[in-house]
VEXKE-423226 format. One record per atom (N, C-alpha, C): residue number from 1; residue in three letters; x, y, z. Coordinates in nm, 2 decimals. Layout:
PT;n;res;x;y;z
PT;NUM;ALA;X;Y;Z
...
***
This chain:
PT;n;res;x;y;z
PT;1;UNK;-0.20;-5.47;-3.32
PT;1;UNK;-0.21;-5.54;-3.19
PT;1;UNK;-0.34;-5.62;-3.18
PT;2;UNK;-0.32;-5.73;-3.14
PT;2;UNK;-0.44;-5.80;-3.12
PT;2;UNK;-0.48;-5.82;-3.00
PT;3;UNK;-0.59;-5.79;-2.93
PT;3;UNK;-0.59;-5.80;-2.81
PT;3;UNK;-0.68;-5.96;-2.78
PT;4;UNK;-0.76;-6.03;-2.89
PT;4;UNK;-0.77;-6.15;-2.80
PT;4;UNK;-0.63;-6.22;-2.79
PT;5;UNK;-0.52;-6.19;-2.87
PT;5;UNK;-0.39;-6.28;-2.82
PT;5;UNK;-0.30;-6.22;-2.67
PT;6;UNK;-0.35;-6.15;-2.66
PT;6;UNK;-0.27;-6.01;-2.54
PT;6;UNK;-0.38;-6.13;-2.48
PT;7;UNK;-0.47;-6.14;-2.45
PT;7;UNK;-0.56;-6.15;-2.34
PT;7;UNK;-0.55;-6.28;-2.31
PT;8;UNK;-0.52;-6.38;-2.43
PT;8;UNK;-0.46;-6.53;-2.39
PT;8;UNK;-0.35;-6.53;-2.35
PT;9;UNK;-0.23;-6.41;-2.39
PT;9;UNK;-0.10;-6.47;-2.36
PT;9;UNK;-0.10;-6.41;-2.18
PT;10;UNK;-0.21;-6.32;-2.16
PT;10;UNK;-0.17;-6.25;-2.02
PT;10;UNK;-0.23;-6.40;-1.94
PT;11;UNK;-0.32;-6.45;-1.95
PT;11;UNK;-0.40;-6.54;-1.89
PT;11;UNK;-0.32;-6.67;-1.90
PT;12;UNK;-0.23;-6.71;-2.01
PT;12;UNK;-0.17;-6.84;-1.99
PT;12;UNK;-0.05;-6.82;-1.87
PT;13;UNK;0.01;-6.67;-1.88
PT;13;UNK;0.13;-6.65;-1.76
PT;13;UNK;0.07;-6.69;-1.64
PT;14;UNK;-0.05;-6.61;-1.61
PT;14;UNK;-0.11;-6.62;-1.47
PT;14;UNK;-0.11;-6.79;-1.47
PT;15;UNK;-0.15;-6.82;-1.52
PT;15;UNK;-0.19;-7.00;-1.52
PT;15;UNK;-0.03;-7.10;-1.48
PT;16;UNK;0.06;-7.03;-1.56
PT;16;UNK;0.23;-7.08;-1.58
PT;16;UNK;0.24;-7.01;-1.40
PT;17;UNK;0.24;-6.89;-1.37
PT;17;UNK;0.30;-6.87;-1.24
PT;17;UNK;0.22;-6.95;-1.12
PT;18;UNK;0.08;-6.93;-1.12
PT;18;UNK;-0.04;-7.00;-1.02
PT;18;UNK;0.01;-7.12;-1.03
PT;19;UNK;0.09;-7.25;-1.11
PT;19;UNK;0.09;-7.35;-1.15
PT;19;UNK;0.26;-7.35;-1.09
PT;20;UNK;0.36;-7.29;-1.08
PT;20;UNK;0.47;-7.29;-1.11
PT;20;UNK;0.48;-7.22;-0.92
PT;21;UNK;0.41;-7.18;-0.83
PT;21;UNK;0.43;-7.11;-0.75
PT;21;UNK;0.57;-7.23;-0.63
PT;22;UNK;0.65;-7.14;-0.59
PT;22;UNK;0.77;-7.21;-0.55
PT;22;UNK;0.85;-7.22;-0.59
PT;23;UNK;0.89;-7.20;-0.76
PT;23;UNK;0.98;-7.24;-0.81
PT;23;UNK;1.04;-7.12;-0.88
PT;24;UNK;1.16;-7.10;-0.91
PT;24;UNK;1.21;-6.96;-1.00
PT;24;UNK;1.19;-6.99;-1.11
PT;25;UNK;1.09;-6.91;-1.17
PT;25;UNK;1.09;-6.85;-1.29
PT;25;UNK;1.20;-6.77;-1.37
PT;26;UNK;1.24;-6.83;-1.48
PT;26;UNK;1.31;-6.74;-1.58
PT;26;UNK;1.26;-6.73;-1.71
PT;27;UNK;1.31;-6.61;-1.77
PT;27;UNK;1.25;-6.58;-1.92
PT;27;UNK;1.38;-6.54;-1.98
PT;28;UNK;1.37;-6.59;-2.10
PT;28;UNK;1.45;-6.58;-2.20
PT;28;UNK;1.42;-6.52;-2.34
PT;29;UNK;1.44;-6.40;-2.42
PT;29;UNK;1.43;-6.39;-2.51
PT;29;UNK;1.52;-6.47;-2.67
PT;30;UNK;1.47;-6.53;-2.78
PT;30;UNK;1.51;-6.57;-2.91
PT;30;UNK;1.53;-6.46;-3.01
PT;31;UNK;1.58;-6.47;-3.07
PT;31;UNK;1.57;-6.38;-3.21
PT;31;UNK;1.47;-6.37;-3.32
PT;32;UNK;1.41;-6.45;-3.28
PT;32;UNK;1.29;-6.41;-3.33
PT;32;UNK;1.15;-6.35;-3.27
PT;33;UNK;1.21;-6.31;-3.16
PT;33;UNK;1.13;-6.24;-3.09
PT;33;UNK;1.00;-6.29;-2.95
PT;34;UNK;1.03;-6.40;-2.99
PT;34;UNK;0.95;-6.44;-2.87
PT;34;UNK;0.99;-6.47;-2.73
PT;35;UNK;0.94;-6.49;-2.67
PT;35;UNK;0.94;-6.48;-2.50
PT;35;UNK;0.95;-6.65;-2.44
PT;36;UNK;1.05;-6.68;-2.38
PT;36;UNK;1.00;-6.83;-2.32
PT;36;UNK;1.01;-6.85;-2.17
PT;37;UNK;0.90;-6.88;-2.11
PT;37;UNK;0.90;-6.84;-1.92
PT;37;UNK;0.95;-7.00;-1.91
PT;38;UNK;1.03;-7.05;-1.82
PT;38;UNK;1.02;-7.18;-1.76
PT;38;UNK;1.08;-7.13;-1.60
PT;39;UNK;1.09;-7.27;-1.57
PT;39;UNK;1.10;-7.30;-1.44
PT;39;UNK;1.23;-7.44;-1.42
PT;40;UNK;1.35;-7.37;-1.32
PT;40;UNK;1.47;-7.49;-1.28
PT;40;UNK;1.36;-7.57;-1.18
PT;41;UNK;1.30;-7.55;-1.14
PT;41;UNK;1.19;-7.65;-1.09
PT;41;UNK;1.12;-7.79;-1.11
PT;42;UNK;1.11;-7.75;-1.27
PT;42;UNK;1.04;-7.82;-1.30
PT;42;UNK;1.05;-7.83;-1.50
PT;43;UNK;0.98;-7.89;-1.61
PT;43;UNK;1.01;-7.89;-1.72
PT;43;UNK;0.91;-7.79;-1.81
PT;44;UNK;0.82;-7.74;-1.67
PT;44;UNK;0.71;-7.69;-1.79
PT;44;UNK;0.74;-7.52;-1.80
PT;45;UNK;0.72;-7.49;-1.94
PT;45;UNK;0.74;-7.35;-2.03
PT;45;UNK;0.64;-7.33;-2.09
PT;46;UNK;0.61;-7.21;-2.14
PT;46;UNK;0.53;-7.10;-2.22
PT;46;UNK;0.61;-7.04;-2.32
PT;47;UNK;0.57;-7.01;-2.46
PT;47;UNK;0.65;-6.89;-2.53
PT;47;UNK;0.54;-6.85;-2.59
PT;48;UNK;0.59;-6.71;-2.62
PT;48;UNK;0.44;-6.64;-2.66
PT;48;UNK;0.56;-6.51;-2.74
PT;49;UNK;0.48;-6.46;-2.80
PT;49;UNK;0.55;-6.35;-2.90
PT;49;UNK;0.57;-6.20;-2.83
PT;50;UNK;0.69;-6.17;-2.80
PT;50;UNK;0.70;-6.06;-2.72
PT;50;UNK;0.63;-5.90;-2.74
PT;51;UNK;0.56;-5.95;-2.86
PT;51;UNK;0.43;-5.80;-2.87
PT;51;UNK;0.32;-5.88;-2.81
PT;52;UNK;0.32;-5.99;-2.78
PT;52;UNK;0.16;-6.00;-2.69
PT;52;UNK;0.23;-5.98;-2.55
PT;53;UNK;0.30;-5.98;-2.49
PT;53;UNK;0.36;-5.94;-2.35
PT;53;UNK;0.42;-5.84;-2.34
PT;54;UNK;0.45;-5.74;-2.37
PT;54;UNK;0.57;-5.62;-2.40
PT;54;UNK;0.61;-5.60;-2.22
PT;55;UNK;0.54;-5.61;-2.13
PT;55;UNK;0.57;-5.65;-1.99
PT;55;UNK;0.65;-5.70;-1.94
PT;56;UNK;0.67;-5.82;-2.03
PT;56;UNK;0.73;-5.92;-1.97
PT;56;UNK;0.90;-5.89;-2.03
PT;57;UNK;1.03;-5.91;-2.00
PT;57;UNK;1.16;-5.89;-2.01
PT;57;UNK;1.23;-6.03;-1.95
PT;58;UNK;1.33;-6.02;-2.06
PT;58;UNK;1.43;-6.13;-2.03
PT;58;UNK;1.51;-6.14;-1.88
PT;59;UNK;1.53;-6.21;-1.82
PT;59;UNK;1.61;-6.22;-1.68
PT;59;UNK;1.76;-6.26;-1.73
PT;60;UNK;1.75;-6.30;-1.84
PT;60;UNK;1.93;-6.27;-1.88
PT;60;UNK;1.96;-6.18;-1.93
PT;61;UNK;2.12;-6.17;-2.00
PT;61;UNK;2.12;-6.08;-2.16
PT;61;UNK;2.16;-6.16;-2.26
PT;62;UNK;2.17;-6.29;-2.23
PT;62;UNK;2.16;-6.40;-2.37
PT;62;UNK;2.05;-6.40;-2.46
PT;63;UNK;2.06;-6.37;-2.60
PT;63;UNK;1.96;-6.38;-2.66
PT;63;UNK;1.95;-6.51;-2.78
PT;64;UNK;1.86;-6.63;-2.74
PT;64;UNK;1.84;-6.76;-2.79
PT;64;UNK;1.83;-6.72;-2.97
PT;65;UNK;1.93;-6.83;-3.01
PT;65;UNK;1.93;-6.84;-3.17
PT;65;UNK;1.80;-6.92;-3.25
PT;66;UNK;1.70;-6.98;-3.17
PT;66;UNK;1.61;-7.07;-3.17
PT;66;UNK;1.52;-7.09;-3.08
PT;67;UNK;1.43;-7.13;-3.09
PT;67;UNK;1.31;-7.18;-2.94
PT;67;UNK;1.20;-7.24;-3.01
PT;68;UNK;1.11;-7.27;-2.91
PT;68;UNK;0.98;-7.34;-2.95
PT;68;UNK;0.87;-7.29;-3.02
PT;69;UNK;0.88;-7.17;-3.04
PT;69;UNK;0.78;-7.08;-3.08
PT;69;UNK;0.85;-7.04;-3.26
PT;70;UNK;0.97;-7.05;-3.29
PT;70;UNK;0.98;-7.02;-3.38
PT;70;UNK;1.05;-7.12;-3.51
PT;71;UNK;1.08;-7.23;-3.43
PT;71;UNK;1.17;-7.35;-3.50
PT;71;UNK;1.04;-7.47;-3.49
PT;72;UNK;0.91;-7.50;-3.43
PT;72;UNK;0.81;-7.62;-3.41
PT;72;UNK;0.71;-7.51;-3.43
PT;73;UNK;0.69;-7.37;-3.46
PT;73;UNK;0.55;-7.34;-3.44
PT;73;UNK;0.47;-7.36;-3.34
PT;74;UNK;0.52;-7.35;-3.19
PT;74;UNK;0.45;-7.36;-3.07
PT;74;UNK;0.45;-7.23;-3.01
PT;75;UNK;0.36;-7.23;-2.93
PT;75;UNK;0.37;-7.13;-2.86
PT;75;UNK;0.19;-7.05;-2.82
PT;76;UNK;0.18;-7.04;-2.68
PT;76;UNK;0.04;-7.00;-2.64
PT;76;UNK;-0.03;-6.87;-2.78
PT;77;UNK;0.07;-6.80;-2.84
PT;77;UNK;-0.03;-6.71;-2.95
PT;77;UNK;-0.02;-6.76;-3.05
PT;78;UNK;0.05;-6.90;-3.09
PT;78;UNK;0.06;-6.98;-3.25
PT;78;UNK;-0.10;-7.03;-3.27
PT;79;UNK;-0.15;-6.96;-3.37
PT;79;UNK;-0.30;-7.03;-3.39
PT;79;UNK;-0.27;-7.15;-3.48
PT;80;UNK;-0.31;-7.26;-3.43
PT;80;UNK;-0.33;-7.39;-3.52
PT;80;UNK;-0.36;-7.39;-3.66
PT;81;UNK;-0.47;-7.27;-3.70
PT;81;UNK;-0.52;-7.24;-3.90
PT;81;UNK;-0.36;-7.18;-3.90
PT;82;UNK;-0.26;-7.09;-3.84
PT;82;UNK;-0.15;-6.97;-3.92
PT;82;UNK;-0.08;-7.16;-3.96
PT;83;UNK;-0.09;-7.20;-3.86
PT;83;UNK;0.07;-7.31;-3.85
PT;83;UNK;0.03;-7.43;-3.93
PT;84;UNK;-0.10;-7.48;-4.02
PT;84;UNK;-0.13;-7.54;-4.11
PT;84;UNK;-0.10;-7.50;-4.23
PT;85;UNK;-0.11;-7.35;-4.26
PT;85;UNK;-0.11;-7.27;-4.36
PT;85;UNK;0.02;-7.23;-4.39
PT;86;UNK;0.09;-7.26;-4.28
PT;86;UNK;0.26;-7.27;-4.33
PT;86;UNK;0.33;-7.41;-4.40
PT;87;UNK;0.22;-7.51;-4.40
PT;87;UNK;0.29;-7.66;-4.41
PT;87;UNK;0.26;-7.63;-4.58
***
C-alpha cells in the first residue's frame, strides 16, 4: 500500500466533489480495477486504482470492460516515469 498515492487519490476526490458540488456524482468500476467518479453534469472525471480508495464503491453493478486509467494510462495514481517505462 502506498500511502503518498492514498493521500493524492483522497485529495484529488475532495477537489472532484468541492469542484463538482450540484451535480450527481457517479462511480463506476472497470476490470481492471480502477474507479472512475464523473458527473451527468458536466464532462469532468477522475480514475484512480481501487486500492488507493477501497472507500469508495461503484453506484452501479455494471462492471466497465475498459476506461481511462487502464486503456490511455490516465488516471490521478498513474505516475508519468511507470507510463514512460511502459512505451
Amino acid at each position: 500500500m502506498n500511502i503518498e498515492k492514498i493521500t493524492l487519490v483522497q485529495q484529488a476526490i475532495v477537489n472532484f466533489l468541492e469542484n463538482n458540488q450540484g451535480n450527481e456524482v457517479y462511480t463506476n468500476l472497470c476490470s481492471c480495477g480502477a474507479v472512475t467518479m464523473s458527473t451527468y453534469g458536466s464532462s469532468d472525471e477522475i480514475s484512480f486504482s481501487q486500492e488507493n480508495a477501497p472507500f469508495i464503491k461503484a453506484t452501479n453493478d455494471m462492471i466497465m470492460c475498459n476506461c481511462n486509467h487502464c486503456c490511455n494510462g490516465w488516471g490521478v495514481d498513474v505516475d508519468e516515469e511507470d507510463d514512460e517505462e511502459d512505451l
